[in-house]
C-alpha positions as CSV (number, residue, x, y, z in Angstrom):
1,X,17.9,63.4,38.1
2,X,16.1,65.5,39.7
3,X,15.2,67.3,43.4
4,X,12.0,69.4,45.0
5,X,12.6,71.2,47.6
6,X,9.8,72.2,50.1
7,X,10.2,75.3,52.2
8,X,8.3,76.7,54.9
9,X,7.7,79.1,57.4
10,X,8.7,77.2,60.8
11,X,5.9,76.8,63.5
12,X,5.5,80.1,65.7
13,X,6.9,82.7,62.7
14,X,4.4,85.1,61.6
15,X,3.3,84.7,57.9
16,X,1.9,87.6,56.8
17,X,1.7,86.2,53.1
18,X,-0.3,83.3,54.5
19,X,-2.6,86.1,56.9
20,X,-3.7,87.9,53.8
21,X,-4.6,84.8,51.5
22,X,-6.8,83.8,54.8
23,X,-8.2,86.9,54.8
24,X,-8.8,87.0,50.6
25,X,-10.5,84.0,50.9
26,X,-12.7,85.1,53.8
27,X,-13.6,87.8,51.5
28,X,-14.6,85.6,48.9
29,X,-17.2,83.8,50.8
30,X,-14.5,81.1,52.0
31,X,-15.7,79.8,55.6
32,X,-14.2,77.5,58.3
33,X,-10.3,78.6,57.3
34,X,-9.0,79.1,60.6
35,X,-5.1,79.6,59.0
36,X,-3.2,79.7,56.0
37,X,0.9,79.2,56.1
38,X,2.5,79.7,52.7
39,X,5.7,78.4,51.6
40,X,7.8,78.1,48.4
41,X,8.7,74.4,45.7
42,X,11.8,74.7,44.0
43,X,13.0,72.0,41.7
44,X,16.7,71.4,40.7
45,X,17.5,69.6,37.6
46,X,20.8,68.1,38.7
47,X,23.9,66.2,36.9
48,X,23.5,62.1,37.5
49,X,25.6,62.0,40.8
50,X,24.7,64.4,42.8
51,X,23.5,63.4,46.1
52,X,21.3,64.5,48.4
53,X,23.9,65.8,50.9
54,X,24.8,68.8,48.1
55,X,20.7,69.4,47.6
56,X,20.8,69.6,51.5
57,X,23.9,71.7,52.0
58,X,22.2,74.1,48.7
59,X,19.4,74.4,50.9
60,X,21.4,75.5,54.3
61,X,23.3,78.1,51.8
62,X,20.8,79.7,49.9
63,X,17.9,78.0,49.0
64,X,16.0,78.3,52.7
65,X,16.5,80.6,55.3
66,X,17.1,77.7,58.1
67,X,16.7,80.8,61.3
68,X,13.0,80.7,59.8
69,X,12.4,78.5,57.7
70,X,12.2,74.5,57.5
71,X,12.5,72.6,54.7
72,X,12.1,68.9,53.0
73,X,14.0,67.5,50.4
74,X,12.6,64.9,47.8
75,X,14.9,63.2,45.2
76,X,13.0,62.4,42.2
């Protein structure tokens, strides 16, 4: 079994990662990008049994910052 996890910054938190790939592609001759947000996949290869509540409470302990970050949870 396995689980993705999305993370991302949540609305209204400054992304400087995401400031500087809009600028780099500005650079490059990229037009009409008004903002970039960047954000992190991490897959878990889990044991048969384990639920989404344990992905969720992995996600509140370490795998997301949940003061600035958001994140979404799909069991594969």
């Amino acid at each position: 079994m396995k689980a993705r996890v999305h993370v991302m910054l949540k609305d209204g938190v400054l992304d400087p990662q995401g400031e500087a790939v809009r600028h780099a592609l500005g650079a490059l001759g990229f037009e009409g990008i008004r903002g970039v947000r960047q954000g992190k996949v991490i897959e878990l290869d889990l044991a048969d049994g384990t639920g989404e509540d344990t992905v969720r409470e992995m996600c509140d302990k370490l795998l997301a910052n949940t003061v600035i970050e958001s994140y979404r949870i799909e069991m594969l």
